[in-house]
N, C-alpha and C positions, 0 to 999 in steps of 0.2 A: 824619419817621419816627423813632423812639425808637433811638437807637444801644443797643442789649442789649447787649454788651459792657461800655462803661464803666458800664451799671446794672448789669451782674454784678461788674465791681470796685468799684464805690461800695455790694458789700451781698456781702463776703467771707464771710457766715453762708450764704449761699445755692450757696456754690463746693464743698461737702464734703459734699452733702444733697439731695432733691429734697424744698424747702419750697412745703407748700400747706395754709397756713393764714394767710393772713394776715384773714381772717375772724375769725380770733379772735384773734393779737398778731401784727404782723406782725416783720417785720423791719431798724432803722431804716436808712438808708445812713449812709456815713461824714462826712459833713458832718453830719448829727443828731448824734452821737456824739462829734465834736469841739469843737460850740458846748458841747454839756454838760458833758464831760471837764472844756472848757478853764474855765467859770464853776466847775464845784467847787474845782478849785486855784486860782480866783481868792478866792472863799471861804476858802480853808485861809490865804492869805496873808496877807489884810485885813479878815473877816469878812462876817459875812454883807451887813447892811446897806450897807458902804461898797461892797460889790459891785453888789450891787443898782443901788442911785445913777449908779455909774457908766455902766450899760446900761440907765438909763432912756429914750431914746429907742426902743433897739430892743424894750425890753418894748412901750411903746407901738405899735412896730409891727408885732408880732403880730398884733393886732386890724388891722391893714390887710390885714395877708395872707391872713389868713384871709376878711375882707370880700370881696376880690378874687376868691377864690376860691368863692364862694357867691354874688356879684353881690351885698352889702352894704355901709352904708355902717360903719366903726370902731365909732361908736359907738351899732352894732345890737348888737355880739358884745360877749359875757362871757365872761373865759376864767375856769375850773370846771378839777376834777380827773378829772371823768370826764364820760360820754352819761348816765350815770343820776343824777347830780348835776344836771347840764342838763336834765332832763327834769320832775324833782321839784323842781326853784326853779321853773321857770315852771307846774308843774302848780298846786301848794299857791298860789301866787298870783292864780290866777283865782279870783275870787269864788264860792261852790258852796255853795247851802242847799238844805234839804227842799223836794223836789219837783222839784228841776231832774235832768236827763239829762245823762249822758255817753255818747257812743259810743266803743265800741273793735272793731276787725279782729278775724278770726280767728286773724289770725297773730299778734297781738298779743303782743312780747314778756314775759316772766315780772315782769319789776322794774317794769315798767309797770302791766300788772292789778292786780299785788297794792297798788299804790300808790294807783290808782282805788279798789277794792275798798275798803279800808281806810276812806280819805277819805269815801267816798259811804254807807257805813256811820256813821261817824260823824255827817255831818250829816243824814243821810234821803234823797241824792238815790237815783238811779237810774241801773244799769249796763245798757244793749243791749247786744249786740254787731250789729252788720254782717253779713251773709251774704257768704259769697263767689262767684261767680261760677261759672260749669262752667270755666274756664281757672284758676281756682285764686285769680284776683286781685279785688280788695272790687270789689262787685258796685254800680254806681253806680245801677241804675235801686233796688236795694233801698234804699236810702240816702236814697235822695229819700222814700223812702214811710215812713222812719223819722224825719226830722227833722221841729220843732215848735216852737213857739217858747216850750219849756221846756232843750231844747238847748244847753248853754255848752257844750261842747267835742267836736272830735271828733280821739280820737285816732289816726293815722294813721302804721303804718310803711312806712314807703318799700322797704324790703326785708328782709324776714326774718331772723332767724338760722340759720333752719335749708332755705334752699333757696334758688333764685335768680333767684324772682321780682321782676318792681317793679313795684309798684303804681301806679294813674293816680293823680297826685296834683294837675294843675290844675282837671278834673272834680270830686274831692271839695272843693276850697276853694272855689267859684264856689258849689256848692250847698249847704255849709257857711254861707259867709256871707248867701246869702238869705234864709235864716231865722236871721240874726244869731248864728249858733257861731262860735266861734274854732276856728281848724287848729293844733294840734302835732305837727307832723311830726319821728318819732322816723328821723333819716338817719345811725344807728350806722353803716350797714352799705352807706353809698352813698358818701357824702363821701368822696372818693381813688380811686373808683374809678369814678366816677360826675358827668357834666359836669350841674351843675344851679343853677340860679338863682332865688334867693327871690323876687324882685320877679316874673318868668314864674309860677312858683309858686303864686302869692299866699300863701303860709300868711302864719301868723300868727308864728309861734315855731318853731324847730330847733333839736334836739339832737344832739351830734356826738360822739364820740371821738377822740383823736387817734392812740391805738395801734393802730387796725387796717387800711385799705386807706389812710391819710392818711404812716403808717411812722414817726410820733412817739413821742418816751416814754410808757411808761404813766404813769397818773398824771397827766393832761390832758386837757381836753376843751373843750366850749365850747357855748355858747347863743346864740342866734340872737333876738330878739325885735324884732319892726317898731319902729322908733323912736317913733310916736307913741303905738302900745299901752303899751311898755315907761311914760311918762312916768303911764302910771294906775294901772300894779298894784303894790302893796306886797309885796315877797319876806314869807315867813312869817321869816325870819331875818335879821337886818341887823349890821353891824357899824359902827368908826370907821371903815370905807372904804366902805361901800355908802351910809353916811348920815352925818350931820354930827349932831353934838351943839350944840345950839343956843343949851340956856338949861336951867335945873334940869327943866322936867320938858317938856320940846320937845325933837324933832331933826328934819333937815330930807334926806330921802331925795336921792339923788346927780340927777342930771338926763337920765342916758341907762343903758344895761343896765349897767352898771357897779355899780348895786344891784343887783345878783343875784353881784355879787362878794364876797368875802372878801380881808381885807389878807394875810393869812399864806398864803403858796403855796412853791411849789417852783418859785422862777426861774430853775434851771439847765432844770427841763423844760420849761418853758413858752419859754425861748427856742430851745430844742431843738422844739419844735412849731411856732415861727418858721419856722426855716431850712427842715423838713418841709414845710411849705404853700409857701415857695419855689421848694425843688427842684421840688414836684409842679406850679408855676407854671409856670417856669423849662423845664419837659419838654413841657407841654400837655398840658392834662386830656383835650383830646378824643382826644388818640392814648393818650395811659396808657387811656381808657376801651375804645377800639379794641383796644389790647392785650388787655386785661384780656378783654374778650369774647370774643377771639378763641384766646384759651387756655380759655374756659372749655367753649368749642363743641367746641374738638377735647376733650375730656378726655369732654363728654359725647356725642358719638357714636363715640368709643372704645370707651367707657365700655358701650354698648347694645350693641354688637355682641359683647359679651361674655357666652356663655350661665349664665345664672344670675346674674345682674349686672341690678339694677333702677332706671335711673336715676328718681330719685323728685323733680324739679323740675319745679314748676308755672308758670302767668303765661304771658302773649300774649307780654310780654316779658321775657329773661332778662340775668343779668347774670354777675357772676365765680365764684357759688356755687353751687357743683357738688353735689348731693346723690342717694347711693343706697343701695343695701342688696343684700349679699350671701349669697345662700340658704345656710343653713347654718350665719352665721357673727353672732353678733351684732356691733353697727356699734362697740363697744367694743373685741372682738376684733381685729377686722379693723384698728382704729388702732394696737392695741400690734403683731400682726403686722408692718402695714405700718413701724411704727418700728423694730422690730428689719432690716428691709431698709433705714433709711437714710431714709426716706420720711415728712415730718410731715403727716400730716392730722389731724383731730378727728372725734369724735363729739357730733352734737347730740342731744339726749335730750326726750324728752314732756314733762315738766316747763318748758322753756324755751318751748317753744311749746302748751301744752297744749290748747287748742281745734283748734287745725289737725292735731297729731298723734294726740288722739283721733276726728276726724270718718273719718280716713285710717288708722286703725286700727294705726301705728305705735308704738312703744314707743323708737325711737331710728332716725336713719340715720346713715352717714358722710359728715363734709364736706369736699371741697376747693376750697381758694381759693385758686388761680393769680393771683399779680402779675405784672406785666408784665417783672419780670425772671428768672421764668419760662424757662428755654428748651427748646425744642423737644426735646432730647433729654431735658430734667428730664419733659416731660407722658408722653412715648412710655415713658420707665422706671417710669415711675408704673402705666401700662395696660397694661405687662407684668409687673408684678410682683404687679397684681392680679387679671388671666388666671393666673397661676402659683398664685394661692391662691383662685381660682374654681375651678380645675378640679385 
């Protein structure tokens, strides 16, 4: 069981506040914070590079912890500065000309479509989307009746931004790869909060972030790609670190996801998204998941029992993302209100999820996103402070 106590003093941002958002940046604990402190003033004293050098084992074993944490091996993981960096090296990378298909969700993230879009325009392919189901999550038998073997990719969010569902994702990769698609599975919004494993999985490729249920610096993130696929596909961008210069007009790409890297990063955050995938190790995923659920359950049947209070979360199954809308008040409103009480939540807007917030005829809701150091009296101030401005 998760001692909440010392995760309420390893995340003294959370002691003067009822925070619920880590959905969107969260909060990192004090061991994040000290690995990074401590590399910048190792910087300030010897520069950047002889810093670096020094903590070259443990950059290296980022990529294990993070493996660890997703059931991968090192060097399946790229670490990237963000989930949309991760999402667009492995997207641009798969091969894609006139006439082939891509699938994408309804829920599909904003920085995703418009990336397909974009891409699929340019060379002639072709965008579906997936239908979703009456429970709100992509609809597998439709799925099957859309794949062809024109199909390279089907992209797949694991959980939305804007509610708190999750998606089946071993169903769509089985039926993905029958008719020979590859799976990118976009898990912004799972990874830290959410016990999952690529190989069970089957995808093909993940994208991650480090700042949101994972409690990493922003400015991090990481990609996921199977090591045998990884050795076929050419990043559309390569550097002296992803690929080797060979000979005047030859170079010779890296041998594992490591070309989807770049040399120049921010090593203070990226060993500070070490220590992150650590601690979240170090806790067990499956009780942080446990937590995490179990805050987000009470918040929404609080949440319901409150007249004029609509909780708007879909999916058979849900997870830390708590989404509703308050009659009266837009879901913008309702977050500065709730800020001025002390209280962080967000508002997700149509724009971010535009197919699923137009099918549902929304324009925005409110979101909170309970971490597991959460406590009890932080949710119960939370659902009285939003009865006080419901009614």
């Amino acid at each position: 069981m998760l001692d909440l106590e010392q995760a309420r003093r390893d995340t003294p941002g959370c002691l003067d506040k009822v925070f619920l958002d880590s959905a969107g940046s969260s909060l990192p604990p004090t061991p994040v914070l000290d690995a990074v402190f401590a590399h910048l003033r190792r910087e300030a004293d010897v520069g950047g590079y002889v810093a670096a050098a020094e903590r070259a084992d443990d950059l290296a074993a980022v990529k294990s912890s993070l493996g660890r944490l997703i059931g991968a091996s090192a060097d399946g993981i790229a670490l990237v500065d963000s989930a949309t960096t991760a999402w667009n090296d492995f997207f641009h990378a798969v091969p894609l000309r006139a006439g082939d298909r891509v699938l994408i969700s309804e829920v599909e993230y904003a920085s995703n479509a418009i990336a397909v879009l974009q891409r699929a325009r340019s060379v002639g392919a072709t965008v579906d989307v997936i239908p979703s189901d009456p429970a709100g999550q992509i609809d597998v038998a439709a799925l099957e009746t859309l794949l062809d073997d024109r199909v390279r990719l089907v992209s797949l969010v694991h959980v939305p931004t804007n509610g708190g569902l999750v998606n089946p994702v071993r169903e769509v990769t089985e039926l993905a790869h029958s008719h020979g698609a590859l799976v990118l599975l976009d898990a912004c919004q799972s990874v830290g909060q959410i016990a999952l494993d690529v190989g069970e999985l089957g995808v093909d490729a993940l994208s991650a972030t480090g700042r949101k249920w994972l409690r990493a610096p922003r400015g991090t993130g990481f990609l996921y790609v199977r090591p045998e696929l990884a050795a076929t596909l050419e990043p559309a961008a390569l550097d002296l670190h992803s690929a080797e210069w060979t000979a005047a007009d030859t170079y010779r790409l890296a041998t594992d996801a490591s070309r989807f890297e770049f040399w120049e990063c921010d090593v203070a955050a990226r060993l500070g998204l070490g220590v992150a995938a650590d601690y979240l190790l170090d806790l067990g995923v499956d009780e942080v998941e446990a937590a995490v659920a179990a805050g987000a359950d009470h918040l929404r049947s609080g949440l319901a029992a409150i007249p004029g209070v609509t909780v708007r979360d879909l999916g058979a199954r849900r997870c830390g993302i708590v989404s509703f809308t308050v009659d009266g008040f837009d879901p913008g409103d309702v977050r500065k209100q709730l800020a001025a009480r002390n209280v962080t939540v967000t508002a997700s807007l149509r724009g971010s999820t535009l197919l699923d917030m137009s099918a549902r005829g929304l324009d925005a809701v409110v979101r909170a996103s309970p971490h597991y150091f959460c406590s009890p009296d932080d949710l119960d101030r939370f659902l009285a402070e939003v009865r006080t401005l419901a009614n």
